[in-house]
Structures are given as C-alpha cells and as structure tokens.
PyMOL Python script that loads the backbone (N, CA, C, O; Angstrom):
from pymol import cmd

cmd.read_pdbstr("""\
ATOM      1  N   UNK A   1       0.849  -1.175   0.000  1.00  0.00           N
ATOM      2  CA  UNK A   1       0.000   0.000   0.000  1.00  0.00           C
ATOM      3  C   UNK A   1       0.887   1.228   0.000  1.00  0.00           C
ATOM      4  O   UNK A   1       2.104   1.233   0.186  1.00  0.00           O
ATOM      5  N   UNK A   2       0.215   2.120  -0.201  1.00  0.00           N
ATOM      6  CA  UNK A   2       1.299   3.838  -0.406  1.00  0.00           C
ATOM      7  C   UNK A   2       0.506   4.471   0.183  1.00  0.00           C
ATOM      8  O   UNK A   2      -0.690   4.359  -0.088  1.00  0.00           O
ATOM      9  N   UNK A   3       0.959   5.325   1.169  1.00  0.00           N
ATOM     10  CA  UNK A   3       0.455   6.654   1.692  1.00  0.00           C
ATOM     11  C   UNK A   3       1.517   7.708   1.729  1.00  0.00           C
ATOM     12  O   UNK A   3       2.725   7.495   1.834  1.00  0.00           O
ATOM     13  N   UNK A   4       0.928   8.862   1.631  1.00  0.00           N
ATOM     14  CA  UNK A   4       1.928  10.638   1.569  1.00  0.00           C
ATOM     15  C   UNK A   4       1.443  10.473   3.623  1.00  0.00           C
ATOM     16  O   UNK A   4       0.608  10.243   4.498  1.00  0.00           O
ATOM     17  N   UNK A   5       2.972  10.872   3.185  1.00  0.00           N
ATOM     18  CA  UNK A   5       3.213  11.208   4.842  1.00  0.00           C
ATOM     19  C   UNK A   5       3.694  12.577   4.483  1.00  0.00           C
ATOM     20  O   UNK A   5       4.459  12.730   3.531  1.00  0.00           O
ATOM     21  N   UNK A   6       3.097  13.989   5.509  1.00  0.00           N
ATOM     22  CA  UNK A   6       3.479  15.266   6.024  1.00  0.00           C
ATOM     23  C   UNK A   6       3.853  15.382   6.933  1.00  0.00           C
ATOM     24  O   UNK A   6       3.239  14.809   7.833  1.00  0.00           O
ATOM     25  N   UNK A   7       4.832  16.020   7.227  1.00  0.00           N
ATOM     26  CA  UNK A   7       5.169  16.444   8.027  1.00  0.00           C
ATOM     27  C   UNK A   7       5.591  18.001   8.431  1.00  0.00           C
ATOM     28  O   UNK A   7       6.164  18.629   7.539  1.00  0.00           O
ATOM     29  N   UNK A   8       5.357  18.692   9.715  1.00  0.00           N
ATOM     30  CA  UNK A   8       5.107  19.883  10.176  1.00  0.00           C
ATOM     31  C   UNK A   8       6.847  20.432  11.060  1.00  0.00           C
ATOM     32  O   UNK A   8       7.823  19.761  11.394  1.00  0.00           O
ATOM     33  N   UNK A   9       6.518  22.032  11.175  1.00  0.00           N
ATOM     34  CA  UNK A   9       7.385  22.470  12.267  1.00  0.00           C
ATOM     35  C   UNK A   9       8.756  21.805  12.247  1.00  0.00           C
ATOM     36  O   UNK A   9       9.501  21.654  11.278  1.00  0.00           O
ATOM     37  N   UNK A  10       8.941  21.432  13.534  1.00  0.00           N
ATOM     38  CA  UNK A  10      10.133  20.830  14.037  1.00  0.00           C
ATOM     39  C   UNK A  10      10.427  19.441  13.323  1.00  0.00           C
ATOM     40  O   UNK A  10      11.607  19.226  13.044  1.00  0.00           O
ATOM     41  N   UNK A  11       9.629  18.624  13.048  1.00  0.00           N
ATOM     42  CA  UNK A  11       9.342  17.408  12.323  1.00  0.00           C
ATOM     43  C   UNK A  11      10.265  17.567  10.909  1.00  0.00           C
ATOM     44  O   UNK A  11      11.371  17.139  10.580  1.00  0.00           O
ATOM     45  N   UNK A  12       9.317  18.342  10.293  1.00  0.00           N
ATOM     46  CA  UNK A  12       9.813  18.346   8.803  1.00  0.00           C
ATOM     47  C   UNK A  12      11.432  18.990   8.756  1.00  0.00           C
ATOM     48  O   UNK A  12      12.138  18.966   7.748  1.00  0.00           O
ATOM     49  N   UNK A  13      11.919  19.687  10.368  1.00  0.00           N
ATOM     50  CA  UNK A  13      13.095  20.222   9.650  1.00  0.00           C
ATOM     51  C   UNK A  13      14.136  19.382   9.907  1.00  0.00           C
ATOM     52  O   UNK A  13      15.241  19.399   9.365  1.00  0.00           O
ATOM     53  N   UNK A  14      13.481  18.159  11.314  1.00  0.00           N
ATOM     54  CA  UNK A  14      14.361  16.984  11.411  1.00  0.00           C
ATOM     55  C   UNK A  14      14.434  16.005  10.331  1.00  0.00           C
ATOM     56  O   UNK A  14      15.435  15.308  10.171  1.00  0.00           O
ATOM     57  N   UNK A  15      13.083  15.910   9.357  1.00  0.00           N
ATOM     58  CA  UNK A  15      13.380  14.691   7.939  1.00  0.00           C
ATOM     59  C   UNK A  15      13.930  15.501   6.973  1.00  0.00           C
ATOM     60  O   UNK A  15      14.179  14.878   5.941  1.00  0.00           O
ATOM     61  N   UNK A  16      14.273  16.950   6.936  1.00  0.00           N
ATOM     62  CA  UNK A  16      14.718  17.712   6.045  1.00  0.00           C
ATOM     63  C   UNK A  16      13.566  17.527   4.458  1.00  0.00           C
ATOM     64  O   UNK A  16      13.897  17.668   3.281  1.00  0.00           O
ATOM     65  N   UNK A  17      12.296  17.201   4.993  1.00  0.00           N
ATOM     66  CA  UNK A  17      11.442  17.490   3.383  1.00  0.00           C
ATOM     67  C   UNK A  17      10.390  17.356   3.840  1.00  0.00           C
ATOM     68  O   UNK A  17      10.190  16.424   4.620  1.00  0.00           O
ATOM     69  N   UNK A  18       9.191  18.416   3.433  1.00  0.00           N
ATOM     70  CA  UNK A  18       7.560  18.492   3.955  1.00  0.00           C
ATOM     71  C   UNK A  18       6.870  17.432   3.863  1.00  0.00           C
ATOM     72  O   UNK A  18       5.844  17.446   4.544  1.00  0.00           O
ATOM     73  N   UNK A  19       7.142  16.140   3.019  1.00  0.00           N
ATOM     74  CA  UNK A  19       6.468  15.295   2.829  1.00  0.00           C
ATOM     75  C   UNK A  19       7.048  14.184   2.020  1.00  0.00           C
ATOM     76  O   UNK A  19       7.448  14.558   0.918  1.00  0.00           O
ATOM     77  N   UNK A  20       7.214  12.768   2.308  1.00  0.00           N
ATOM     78  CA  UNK A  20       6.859  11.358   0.925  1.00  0.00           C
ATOM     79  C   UNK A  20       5.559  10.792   1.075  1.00  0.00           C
ATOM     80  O   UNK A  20       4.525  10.903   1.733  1.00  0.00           O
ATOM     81  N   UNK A  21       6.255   9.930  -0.118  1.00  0.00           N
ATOM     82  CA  UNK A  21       5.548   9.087  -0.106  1.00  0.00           C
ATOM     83  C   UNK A  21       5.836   7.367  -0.132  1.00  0.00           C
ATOM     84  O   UNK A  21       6.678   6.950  -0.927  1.00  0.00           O
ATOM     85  N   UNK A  22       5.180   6.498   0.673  1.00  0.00           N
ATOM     86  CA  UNK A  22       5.628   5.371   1.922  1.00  0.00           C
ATOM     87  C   UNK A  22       5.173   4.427   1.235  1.00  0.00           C
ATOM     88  O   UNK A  22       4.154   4.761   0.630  1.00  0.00           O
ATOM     89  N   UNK A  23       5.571   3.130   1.025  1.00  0.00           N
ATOM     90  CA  UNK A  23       5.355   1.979   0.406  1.00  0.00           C
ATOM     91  C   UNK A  23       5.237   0.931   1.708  1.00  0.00           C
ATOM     92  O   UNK A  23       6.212   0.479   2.308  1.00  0.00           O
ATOM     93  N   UNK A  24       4.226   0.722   1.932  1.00  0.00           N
ATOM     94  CA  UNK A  24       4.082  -0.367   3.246  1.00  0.00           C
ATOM     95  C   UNK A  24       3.688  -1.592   3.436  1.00  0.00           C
ATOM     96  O   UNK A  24       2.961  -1.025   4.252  1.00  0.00           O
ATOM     97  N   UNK A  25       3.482  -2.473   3.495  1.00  0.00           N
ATOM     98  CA  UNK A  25       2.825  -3.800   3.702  1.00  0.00           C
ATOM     99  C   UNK A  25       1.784  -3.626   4.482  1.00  0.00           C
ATOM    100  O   UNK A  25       1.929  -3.282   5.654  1.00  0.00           O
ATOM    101  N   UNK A  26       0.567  -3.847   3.919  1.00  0.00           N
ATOM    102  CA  UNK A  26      -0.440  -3.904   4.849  1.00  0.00           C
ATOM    103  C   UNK A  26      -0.552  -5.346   5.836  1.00  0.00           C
ATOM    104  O   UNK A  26      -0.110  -6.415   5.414  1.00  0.00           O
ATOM    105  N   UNK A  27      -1.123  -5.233   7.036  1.00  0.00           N
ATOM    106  CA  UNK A  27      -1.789  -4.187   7.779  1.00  0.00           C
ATOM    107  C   UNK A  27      -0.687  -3.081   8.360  1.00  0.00           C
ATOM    108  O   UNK A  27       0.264  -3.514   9.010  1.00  0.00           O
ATOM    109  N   UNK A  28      -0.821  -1.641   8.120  1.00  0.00           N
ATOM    110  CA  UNK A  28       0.271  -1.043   8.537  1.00  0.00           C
ATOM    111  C   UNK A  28      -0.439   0.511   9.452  1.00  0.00           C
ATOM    112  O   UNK A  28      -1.602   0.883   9.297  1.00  0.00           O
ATOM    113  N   UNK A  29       0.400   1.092  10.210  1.00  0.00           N
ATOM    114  CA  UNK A  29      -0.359   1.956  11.717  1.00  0.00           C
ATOM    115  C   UNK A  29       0.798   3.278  10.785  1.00  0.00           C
ATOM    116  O   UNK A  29       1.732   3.419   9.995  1.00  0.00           O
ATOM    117  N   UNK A  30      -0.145   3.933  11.617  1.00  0.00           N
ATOM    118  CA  UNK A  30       1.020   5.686  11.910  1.00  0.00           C
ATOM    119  C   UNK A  30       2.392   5.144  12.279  1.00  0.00           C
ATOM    120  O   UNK A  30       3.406   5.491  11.672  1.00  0.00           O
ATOM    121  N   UNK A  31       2.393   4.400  13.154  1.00  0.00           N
ATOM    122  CA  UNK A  31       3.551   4.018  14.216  1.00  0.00           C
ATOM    123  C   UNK A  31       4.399   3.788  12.944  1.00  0.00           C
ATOM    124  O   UNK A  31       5.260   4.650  12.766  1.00  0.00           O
ATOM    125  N   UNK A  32       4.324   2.720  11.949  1.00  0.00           N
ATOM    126  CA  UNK A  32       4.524   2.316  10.978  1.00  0.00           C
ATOM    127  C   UNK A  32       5.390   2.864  10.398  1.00  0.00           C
ATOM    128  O   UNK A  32       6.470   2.293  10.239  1.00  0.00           O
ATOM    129  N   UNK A  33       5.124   4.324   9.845  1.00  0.00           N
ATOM    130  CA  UNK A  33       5.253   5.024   9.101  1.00  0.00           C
ATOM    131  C   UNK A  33       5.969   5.946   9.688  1.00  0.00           C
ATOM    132  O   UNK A  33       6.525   6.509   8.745  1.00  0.00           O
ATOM    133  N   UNK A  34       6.360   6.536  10.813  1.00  0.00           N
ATOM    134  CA  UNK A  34       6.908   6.577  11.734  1.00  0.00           C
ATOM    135  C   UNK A  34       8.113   6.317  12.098  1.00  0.00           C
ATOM    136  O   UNK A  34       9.035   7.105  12.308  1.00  0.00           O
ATOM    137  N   UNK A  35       8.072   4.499  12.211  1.00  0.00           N
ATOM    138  CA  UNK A  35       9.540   4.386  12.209  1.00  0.00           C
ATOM    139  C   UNK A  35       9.888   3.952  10.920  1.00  0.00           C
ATOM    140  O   UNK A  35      10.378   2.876  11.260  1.00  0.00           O
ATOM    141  N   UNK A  36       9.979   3.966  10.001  1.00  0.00           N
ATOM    142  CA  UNK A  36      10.194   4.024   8.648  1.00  0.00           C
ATOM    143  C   UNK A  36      10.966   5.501   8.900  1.00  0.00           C
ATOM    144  O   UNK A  36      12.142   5.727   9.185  1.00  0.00           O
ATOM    145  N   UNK A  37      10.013   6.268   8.714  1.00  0.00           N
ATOM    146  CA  UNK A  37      10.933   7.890   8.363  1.00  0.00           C
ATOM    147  C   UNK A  37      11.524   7.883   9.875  1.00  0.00           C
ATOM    148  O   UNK A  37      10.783   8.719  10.393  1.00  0.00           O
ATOM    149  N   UNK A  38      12.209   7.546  10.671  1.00  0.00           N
ATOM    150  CA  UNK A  38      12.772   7.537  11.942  1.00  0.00           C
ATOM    151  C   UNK A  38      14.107   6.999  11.431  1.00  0.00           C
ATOM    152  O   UNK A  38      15.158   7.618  11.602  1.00  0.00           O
ATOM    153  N   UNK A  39      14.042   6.005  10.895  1.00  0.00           N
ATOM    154  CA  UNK A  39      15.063   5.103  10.406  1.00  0.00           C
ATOM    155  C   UNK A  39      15.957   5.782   8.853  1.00  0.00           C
ATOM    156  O   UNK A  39      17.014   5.461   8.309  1.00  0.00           O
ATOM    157  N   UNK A  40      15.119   6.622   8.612  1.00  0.00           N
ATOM    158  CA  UNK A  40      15.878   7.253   7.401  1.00  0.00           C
ATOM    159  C   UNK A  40      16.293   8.500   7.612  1.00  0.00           C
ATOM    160  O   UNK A  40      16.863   9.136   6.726  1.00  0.00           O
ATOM    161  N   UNK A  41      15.972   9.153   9.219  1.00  0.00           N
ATOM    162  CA  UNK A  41      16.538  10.531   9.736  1.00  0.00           C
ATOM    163  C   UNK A  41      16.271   9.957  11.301  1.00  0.00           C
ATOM    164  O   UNK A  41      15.192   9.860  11.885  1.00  0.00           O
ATOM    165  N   UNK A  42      17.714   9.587  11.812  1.00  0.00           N
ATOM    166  CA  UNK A  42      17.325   9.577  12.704  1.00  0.00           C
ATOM    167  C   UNK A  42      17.095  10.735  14.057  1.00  0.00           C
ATOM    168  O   UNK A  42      16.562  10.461  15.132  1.00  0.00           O
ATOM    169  N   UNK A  43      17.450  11.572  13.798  1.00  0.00           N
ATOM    170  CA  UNK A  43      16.958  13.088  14.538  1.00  0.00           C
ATOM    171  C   UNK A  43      15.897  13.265  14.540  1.00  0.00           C
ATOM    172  O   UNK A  43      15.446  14.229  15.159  1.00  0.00           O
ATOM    173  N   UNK A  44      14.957  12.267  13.739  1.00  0.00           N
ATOM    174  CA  UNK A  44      13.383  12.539  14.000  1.00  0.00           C
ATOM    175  C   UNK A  44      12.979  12.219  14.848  1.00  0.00           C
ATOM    176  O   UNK A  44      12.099  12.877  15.403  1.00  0.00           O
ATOM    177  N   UNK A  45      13.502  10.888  15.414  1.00  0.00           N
ATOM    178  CA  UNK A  45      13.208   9.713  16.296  1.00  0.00           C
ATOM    179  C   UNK A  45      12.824  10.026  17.436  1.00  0.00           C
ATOM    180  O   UNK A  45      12.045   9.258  18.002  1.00  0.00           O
ATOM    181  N   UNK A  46      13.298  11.354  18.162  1.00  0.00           N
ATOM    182  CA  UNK A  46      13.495  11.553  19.608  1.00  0.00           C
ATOM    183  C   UNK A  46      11.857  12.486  19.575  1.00  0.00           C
ATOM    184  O   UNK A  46      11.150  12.494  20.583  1.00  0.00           O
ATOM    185  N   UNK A  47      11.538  13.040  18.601  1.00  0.00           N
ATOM    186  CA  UNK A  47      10.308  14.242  18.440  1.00  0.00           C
ATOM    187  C   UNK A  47       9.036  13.362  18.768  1.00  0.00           C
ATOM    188  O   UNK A  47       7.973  13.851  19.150  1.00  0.00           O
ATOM    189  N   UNK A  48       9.303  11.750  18.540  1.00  0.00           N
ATOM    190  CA  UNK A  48       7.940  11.083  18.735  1.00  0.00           C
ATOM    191  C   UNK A  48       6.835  11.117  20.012  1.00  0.00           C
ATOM    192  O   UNK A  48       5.628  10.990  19.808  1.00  0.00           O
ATOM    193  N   UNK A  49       7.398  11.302  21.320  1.00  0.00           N
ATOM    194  CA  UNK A  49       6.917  11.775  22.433  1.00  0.00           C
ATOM    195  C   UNK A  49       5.800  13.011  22.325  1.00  0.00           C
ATOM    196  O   UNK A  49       4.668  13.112  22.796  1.00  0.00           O
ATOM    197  N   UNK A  50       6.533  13.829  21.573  1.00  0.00           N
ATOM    198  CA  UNK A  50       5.419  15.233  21.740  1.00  0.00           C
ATOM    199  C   UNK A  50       4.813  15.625  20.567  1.00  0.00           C
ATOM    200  O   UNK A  50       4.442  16.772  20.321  1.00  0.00           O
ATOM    201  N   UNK A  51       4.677  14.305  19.571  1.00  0.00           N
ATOM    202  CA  UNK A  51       3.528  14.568  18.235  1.00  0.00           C
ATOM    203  C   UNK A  51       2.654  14.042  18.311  1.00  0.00           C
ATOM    204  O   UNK A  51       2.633  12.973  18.921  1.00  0.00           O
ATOM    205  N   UNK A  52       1.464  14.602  17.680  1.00  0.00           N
ATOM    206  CA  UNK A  52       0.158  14.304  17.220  1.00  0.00           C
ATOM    207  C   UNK A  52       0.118  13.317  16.126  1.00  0.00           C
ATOM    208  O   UNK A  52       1.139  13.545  15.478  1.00  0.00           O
ATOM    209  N   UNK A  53      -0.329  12.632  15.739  1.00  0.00           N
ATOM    210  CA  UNK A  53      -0.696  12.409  14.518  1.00  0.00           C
ATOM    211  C   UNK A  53      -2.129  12.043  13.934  1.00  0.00           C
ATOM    212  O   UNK A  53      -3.055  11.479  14.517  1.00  0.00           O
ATOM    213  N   UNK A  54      -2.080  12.408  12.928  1.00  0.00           N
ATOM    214  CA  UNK A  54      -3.502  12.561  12.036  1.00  0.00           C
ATOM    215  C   UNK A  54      -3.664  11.877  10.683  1.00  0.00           C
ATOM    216  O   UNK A  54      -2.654  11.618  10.029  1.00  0.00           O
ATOM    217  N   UNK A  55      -4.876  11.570  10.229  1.00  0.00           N
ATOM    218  CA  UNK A  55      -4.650  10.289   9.109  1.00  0.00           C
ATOM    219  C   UNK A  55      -5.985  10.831   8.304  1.00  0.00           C
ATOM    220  O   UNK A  55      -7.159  10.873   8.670  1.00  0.00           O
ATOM    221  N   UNK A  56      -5.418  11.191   7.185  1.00  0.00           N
ATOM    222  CA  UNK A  56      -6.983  11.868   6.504  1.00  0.00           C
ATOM    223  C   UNK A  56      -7.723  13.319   7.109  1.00  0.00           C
ATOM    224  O   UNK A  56      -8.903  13.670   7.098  1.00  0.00           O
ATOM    225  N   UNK A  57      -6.403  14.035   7.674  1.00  0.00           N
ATOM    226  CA  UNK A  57      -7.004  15.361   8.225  1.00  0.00           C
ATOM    227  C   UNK A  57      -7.606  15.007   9.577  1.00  0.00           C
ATOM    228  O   UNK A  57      -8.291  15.939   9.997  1.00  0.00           O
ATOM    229  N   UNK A  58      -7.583  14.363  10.077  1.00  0.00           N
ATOM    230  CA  UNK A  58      -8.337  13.159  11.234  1.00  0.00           C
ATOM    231  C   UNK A  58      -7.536  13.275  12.178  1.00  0.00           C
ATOM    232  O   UNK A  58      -6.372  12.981  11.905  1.00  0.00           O
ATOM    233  N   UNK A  59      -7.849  13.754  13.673  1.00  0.00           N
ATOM    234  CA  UNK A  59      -6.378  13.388  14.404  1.00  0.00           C
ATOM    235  C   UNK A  59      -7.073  11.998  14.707  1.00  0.00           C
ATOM    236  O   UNK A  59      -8.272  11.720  14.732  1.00  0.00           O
ATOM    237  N   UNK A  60      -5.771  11.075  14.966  1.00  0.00           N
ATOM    238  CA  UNK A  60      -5.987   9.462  14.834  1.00  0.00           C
ATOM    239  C   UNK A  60      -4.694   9.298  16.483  1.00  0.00           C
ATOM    240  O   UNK A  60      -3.972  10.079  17.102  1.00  0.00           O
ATOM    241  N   UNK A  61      -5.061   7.730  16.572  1.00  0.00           N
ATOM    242  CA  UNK A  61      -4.246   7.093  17.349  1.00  0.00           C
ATOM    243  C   UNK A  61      -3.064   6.729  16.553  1.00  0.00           C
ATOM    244  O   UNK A  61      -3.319   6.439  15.384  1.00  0.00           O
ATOM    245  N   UNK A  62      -1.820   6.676  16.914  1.00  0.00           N
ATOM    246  CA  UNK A  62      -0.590   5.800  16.646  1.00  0.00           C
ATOM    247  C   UNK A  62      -1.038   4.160  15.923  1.00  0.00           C
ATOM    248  O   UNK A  62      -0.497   3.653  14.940  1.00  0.00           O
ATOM    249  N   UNK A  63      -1.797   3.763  16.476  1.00  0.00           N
ATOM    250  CA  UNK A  63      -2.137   2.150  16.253  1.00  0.00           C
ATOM    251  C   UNK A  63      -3.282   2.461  15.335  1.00  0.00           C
ATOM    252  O   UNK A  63      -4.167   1.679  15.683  1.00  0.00           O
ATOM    253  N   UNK A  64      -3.595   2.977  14.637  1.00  0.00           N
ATOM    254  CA  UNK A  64      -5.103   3.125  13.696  1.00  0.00           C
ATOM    255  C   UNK A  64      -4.316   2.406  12.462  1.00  0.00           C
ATOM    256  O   UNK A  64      -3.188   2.662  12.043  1.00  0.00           O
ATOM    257  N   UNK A  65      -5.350   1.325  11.958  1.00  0.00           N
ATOM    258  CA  UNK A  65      -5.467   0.987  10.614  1.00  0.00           C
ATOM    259  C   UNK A  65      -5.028   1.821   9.542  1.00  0.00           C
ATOM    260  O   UNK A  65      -5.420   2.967   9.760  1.00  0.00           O
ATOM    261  N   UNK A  66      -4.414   1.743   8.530  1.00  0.00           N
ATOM    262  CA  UNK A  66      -4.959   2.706   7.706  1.00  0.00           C
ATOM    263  C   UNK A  66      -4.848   1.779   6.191  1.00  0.00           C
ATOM    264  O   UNK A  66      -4.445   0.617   6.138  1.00  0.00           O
ATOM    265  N   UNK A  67      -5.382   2.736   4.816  1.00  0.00           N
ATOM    266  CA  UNK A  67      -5.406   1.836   4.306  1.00  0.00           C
ATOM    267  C   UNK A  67      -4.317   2.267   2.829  1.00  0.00           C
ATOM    268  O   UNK A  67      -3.237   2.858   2.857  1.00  0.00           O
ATOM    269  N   UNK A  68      -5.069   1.726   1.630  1.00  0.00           N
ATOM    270  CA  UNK A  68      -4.489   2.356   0.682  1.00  0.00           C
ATOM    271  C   UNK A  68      -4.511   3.901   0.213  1.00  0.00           C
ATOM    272  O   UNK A  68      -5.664   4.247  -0.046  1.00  0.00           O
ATOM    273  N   UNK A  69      -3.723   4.747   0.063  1.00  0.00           N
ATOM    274  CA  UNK A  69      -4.035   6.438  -0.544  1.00  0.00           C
ATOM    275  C   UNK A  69      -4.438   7.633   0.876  1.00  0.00           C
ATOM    276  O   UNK A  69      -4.741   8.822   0.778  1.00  0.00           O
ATOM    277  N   UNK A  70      -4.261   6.572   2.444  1.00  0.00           N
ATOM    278  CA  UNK A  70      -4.170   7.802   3.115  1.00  0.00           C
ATOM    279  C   UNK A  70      -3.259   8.825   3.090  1.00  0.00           C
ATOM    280  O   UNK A  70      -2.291   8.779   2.330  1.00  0.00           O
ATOM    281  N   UNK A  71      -3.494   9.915   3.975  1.00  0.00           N
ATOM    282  CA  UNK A  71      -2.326  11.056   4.089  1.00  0.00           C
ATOM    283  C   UNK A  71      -2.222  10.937   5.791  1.00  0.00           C
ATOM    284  O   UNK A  71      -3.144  10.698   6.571  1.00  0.00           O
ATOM    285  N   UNK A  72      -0.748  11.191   6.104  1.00  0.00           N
ATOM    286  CA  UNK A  72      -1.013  10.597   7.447  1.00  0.00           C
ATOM    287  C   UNK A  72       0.314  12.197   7.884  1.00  0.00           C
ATOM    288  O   UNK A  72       1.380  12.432   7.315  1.00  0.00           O
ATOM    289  N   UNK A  73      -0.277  12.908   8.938  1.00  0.00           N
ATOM    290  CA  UNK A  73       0.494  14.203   9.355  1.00  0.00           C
ATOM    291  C   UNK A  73       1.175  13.954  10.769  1.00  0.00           C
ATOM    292  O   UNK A  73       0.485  13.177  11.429  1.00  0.00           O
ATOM    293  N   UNK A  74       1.750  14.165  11.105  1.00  0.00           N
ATOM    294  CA  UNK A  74       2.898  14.171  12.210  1.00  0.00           C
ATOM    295  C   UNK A  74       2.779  15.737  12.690  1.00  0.00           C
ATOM    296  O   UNK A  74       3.252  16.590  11.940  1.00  0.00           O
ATOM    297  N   UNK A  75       2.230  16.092  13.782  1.00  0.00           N
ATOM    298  CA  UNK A  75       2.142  17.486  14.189  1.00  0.00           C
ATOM    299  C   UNK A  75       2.384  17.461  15.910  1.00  0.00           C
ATOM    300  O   UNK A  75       1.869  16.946  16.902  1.00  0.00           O
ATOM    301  N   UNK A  76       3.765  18.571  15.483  1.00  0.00           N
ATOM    302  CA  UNK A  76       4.121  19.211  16.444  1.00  0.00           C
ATOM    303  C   UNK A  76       2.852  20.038  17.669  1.00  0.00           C
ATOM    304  O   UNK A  76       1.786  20.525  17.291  1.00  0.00           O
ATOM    305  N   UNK A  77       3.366  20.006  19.234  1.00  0.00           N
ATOM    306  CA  UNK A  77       2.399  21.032  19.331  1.00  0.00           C
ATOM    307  C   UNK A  77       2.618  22.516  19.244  1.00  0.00           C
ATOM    308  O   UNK A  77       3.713  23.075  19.312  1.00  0.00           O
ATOM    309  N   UNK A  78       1.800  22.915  19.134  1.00  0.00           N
ATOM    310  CA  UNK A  78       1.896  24.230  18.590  1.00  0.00           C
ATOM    311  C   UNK A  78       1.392  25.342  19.661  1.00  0.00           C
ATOM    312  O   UNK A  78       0.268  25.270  20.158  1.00  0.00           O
ATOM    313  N   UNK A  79       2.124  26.164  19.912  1.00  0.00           N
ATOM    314  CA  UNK A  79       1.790  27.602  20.922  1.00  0.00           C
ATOM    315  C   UNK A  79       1.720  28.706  20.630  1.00  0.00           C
ATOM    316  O   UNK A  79       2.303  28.995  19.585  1.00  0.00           O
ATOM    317  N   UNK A  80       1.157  29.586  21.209  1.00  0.00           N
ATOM    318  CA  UNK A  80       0.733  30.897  20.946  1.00  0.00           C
ATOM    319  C   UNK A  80       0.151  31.705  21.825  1.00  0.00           C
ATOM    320  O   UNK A  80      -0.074  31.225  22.936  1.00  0.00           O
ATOM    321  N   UNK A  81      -0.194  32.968  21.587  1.00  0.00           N
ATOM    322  CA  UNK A  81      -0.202  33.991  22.544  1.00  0.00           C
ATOM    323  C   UNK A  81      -2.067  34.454  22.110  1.00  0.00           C
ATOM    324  O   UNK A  81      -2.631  35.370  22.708  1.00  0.00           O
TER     325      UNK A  81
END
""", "prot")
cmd.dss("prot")
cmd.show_as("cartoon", "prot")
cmd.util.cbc("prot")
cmd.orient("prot")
C-alpha cells in the first residue's frame, strides 16, 4: 500500500522534506510510518513523544489501521499567545 506522509514544524526540519511518499505492507499503523521515516533521519526519532498524529485530516491514534491512498500528518504542538 502507499500513503503521503506530512510532516510539520520541528518534524519536517528533522526529515529535512515536507512530505513522501511510503510503500508499506499492509496491515500497517502511523507508528509504521513513523519508524520508517525515523530510520531514514534519525533526529526525527526523539520528536515522537510530543507529536500528534492525524490520518486523513483526522487526528488518529498511533495504532489506527490505515489503508491504501491515506495522508497521514505528524504534528508538532503548537503555541501561541
């Protein structure tokens, strides 16, 4: 299966690119996808503690299904005044 993975903020400047796209074996999770791009930067690896992630614009669990042609986002949290 293939899904576009985004990524945000601090995220994207640890994989050094806003977004791929992931070739996975189904059944496959966020987590998944995750350590995939973890394993190909590993400076991402440590950011996993304090992200969100979201699957179809969706914020989702780490362990959610997903299937063929999702978009799955990795988001920092975000602050403001």
């Amino acid at each position: 299966m293939q899904v576009r993975v985004r990524l945000f903020a601090r995220a994207r400047e640890a994989y050094g690119r806003p977004d791929d796209v992931l070739d996975l074996s189904a059944p496959a999770t966020p987590a998944d996808c995750y350590d995939l791009l973890a394993g190909r930067s590993p400076a991402l690896s440590r950011l996993r503690p304090s992200l969100l992630v979201a699957v179809n614009e969706e914020y989702a669990a780490w362990s959610d299904a997903l299937r063929d042609g999702d978009e799955v986002a990795f988001i920092p949290p975000v602050s403001g005044g």
